[in-house]
N, C-alpha and C positions, 0 to 999 in steps of 0.2 A: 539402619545406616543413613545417616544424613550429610549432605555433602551442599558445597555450593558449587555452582556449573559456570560455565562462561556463557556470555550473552550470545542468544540464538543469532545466525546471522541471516543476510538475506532481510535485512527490514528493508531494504530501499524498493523490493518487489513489494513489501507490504500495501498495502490496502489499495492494489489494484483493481480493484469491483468492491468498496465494502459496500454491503448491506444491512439490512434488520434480523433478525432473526426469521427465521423459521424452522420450523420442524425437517429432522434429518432421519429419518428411518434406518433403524438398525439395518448392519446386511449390505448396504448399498455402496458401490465403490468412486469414491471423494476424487476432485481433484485432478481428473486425466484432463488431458488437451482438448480443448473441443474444435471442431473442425467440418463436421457435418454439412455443415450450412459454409455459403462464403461471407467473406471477415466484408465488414459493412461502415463505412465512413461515410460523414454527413459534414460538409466543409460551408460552417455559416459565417457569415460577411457580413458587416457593417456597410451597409449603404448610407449614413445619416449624410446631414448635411459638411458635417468635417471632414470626410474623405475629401471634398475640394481644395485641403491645404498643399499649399506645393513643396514640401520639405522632405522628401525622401531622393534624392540624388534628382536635384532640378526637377521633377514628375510632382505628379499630384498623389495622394495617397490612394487614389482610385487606380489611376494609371497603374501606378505600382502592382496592386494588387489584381490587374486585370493580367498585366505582364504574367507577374506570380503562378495565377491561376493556369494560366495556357500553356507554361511550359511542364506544371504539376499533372495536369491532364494528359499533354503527351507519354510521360512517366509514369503514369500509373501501373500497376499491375492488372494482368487479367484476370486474375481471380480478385479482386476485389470491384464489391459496388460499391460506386460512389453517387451518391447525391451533395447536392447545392443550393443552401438556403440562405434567403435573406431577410434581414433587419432594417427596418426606416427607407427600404428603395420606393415607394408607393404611395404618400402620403405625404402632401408641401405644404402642408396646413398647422394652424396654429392650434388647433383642438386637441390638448393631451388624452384625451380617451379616447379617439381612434388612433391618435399617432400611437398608441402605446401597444395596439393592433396591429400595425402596422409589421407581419412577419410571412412569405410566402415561399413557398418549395420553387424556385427557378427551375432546378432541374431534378427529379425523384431518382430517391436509391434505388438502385438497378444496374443491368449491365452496362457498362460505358459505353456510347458514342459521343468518341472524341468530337468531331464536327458539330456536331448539336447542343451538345456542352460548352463548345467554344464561342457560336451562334449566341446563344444564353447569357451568357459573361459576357460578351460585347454592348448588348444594351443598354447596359446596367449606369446608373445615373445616380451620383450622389443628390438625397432629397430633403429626408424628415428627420422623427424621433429615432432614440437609442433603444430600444425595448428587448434588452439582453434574458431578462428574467423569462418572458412569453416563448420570445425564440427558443431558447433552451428546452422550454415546456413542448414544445411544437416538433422540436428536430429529435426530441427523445422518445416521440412518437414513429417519426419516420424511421425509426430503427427499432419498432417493436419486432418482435416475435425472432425464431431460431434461435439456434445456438451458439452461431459465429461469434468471432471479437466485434462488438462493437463499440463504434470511436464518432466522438463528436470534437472536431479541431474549430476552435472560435477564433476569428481574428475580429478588433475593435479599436476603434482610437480613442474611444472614448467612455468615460461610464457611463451606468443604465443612466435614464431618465424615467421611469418608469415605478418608479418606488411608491406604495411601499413592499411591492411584489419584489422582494430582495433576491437577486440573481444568486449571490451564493446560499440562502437558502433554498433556491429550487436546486442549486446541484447537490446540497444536502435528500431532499426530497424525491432525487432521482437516486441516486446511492442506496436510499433506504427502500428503493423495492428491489431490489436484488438480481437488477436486469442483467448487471455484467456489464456497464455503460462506463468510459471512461471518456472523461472531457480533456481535452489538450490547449491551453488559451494561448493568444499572442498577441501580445497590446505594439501599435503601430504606435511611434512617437511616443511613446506613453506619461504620460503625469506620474507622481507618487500617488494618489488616490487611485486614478485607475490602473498602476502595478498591483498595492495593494485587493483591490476588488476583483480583477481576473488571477491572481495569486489563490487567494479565496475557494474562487469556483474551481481551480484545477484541483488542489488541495483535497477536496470535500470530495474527489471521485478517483482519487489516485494518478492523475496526470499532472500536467507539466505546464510551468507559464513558461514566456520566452519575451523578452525584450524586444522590440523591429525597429532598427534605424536606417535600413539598406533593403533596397527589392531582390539582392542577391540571400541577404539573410534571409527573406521572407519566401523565396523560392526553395530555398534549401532545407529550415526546417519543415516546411508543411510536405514537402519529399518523403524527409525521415518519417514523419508521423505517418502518411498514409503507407509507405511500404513496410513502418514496423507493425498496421491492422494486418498486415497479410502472415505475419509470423505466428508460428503454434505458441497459442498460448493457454495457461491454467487457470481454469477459475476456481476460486475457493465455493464448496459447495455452501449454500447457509444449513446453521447448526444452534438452536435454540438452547443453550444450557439449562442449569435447571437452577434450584436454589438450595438442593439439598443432594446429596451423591445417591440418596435409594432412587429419585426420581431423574436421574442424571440422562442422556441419552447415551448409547453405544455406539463410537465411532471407531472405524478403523483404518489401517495408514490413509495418508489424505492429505489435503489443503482444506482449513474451514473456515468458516466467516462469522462473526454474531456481534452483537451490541451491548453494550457491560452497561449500567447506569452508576454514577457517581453511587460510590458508598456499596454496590453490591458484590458479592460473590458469585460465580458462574460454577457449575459442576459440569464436567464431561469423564463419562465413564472410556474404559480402558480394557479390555480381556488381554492378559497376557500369560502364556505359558510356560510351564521350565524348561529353562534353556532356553529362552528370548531375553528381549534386551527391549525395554519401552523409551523411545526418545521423543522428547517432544518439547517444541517452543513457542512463543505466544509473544506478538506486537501488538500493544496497541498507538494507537494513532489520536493526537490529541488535534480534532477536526475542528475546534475553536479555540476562544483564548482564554487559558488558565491561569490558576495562580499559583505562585513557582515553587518549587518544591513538592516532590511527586517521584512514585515508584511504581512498581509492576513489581507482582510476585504470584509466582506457579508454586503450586504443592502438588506431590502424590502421594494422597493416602489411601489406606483401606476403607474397606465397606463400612467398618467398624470406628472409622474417622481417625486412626495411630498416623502420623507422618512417616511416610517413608521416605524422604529426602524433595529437596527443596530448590526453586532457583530465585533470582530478587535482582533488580536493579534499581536505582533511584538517578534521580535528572533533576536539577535547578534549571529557570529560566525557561524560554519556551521550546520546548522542545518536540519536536512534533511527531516520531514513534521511539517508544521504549519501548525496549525488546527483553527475553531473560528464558531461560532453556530448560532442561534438567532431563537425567541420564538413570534408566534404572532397572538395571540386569538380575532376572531370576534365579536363580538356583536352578542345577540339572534335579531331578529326580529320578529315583531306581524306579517308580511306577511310574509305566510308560502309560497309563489311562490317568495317570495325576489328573485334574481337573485347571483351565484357567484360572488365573487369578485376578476376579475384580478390583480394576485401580482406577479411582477416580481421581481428576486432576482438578480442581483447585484455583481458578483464577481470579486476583483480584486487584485494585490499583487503589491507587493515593491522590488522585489528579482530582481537585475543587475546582467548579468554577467561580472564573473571574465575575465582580458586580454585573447584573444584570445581562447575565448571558443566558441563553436556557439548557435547561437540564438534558431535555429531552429531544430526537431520542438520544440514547448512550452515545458512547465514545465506540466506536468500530472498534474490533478486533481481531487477529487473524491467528489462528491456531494452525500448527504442524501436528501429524502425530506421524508415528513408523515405529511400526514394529517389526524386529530384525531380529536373527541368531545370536545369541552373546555371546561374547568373546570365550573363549576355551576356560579360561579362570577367571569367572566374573566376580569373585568373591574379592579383590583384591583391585578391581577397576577404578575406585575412588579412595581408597585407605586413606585416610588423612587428609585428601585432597590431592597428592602426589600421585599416585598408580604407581608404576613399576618403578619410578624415582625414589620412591622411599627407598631403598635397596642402595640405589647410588648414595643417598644423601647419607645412611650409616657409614658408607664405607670412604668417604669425605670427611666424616667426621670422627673418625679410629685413625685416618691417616692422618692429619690435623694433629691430635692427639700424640700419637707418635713421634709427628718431627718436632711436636713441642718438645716431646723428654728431652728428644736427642740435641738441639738445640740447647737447651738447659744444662744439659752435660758436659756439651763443648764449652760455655760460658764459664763453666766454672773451671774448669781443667786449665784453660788459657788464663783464667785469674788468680789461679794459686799458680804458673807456671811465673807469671810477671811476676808474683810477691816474690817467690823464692831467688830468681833473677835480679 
């Protein structure tokens, strides 16, 4: 039975930590909340010399952002650490290789004291270079290890200087070790080049850029961000597919993560039993720029590679996740030691890149799977593509039928009544 599905939903959670592959051992259970550890924010700052501009409600963009910070500090949650880093505060020099250096921990993630944090942020003097690429590299450090959410919120007025260490390649770079790292950016005053380029880095790690032309905006979203570190959240485990379904891995219900390359196929196997029901959908996320015209499509087949039904979606222009589902209910069996049945799924996309972009790595991708009881009468779940509508749609269509006759009978009845009259 082959059906088309509706598009999986939930892509705008998509590619909240993507990563690279790796390997996912049978057995192990995908995708619970982590919380173990507490949720970890890292609030890095632009110190360069352009925070001296005075254009955010009469203040300077420093001022702003020192306001910003102290009342964010107050606010914070207690279960979350925060640390506070900065960029070009150090360095008034015209030398681009140390300015490009130029990135230190004012204050380390760790428990809050407010006072001392406040102290810290009072100092703070617009100086030097933009060195957004290094910072990044640096505050993704101070949020190694645990398990907690971890969140890195950039604010900057300005783009890197620092090139050719390209900032949104290092949040590329950060993505692909599969820390569970999300960047959040927010360009103060911003240009179109640097909307564009903090756009970029948010992007590449599943967070969020934000515009700043007010210190009330700029208090309010960096609020949001750090009290939404404090919310349970899910990480997708990584999941290495394979390139063929005998060598497939074994995943079971879950949230998963892996990296597809232009032109490839992914396998992920499936055990599903009679009387279950296997759902599963897949986003991917086009993490640079393509060229237009482009699809996503899941299969589940057998071991034996027969299709057993199918999901697909396609997108013109840029579109940045395509998502696509697909539903597929067993059969009950009289033998109650039936064995499962291997179903391997099938992932693959349509998306080239654009001239001189690079290949590598893949494009992110985040797979669902759940398997669940089937419906009482699975056999009839997709008929046509209707389910229990086709039922209606007969009986619409015999009633149709009918007021036609009768209809047709009146017509004529009233037209030999007129002739005869």
């Amino acid at each position: 039975m082959i059906t088309r599905t509706r598009l999986a939903a939930g892509a705008c959670a998509l590619l909240a930590a993507l990563t690279a592959g790796l390997a996912f051992p049978a057995g192990a259970t995908a995708g619970e909340p982590t919380g173990q550890d507490a949720p970890k924010v890292d609030l890095v700052l632009d110190v360069s010399g352009s925070m001296r501009a005075r254009d955010i409600d009469g203040q300077s963009r420093m001022a702003a952002a020192k306001q910003a910070f102290n009342e964010v500090l107050d606010a914070t949650p207690e279960e979350v650490e925060l640390g506070i880093r900065t960029l070009g505060a150090n360095y008034p020099g015209d030398d681009r290789k140390t300015g490009c250096k130029d990135t230190a921990q004012l204050y380390p993630v760790g428990p809050l004291d407010r006072t001392e944090a406040k102290t810290a942020v009072a100092t703070l003097t617009p100086t030097g270079w933009t060195p957004i690429g290094p910072a990044l590299l640096k505050a993704a450090g101070d949020l190694d290890g645990g398990d907690g959410s971890k969140r890195i919120v950039l604010i900057s007025d300005g783009e890197d200087t620092c090139a050719p260490l390209d900032p949104c390649e290092v949040a590329r770079e950060i993505a692909a070790k599969g820390i569970g790292l999300t960047i959040d950016t927010l360009g103060l005053v911003p240009t179109a080049k640097l909307s564009r380029q903090l756009s970029c880095i948010a992007e590449a790690t599943g967070g969020t850029y934000t515009s700043v032309e007010h210190q009330d905006e700029l208090t309010d979203r960096v609020n949001q961000l750090v009290d939404r570190a404090a919310d349970p959240v899910v990480t997708p485990v990584p999941a290495e597919g394979a390139d063929r379904c005998a060598a497939a891995p074994t995943l079971k219900s879950g949230l998963y993560t892996d990296r597809e390359e232009f032109g490839q196929q992914r396998f992920y196997r499936v055990d599903v039993r009679p009387g279950q029901e296997l759902r599963a959908s897949v986003s991917v996320a086009a993490d640079r720029a393509v060229n237009p015209g482009h699809g996503v499509l899941m299969r589940a087949v057998t071991s034996k590679g027969r299709e057993i039904v199918r999901g697909e979606a396609a997108g013109n222009g840029r579109t940045d996740v395509l998502s696509t589902g697909l539903r597929y209910p067993k059969a009950e069996s009289d033998d109650e030691d039936a064995p499962a049945e291997a179903v391997c799924l099938a992932v693959s996309h349509s998306f080239s890149a654009a001239s001189g972009v690079k290949t590598t790595p893949g494009l992110p991708l985040e797979l669902t799977v759940d398997v669940v009881d089937a419906p009482s009468q699975a056999g009839d779940v997709a008929a046509f593509g209707l389910g229990r509508g086709w039922w209606l749609l007969g009986v619409l269509i015999l009633t149709g039928f009918l007021a036609g006759l009768v209809w047709g009978w009146l017509s004529r009845w009233r037209f030999a009544v007129w002739r005869t009259n």
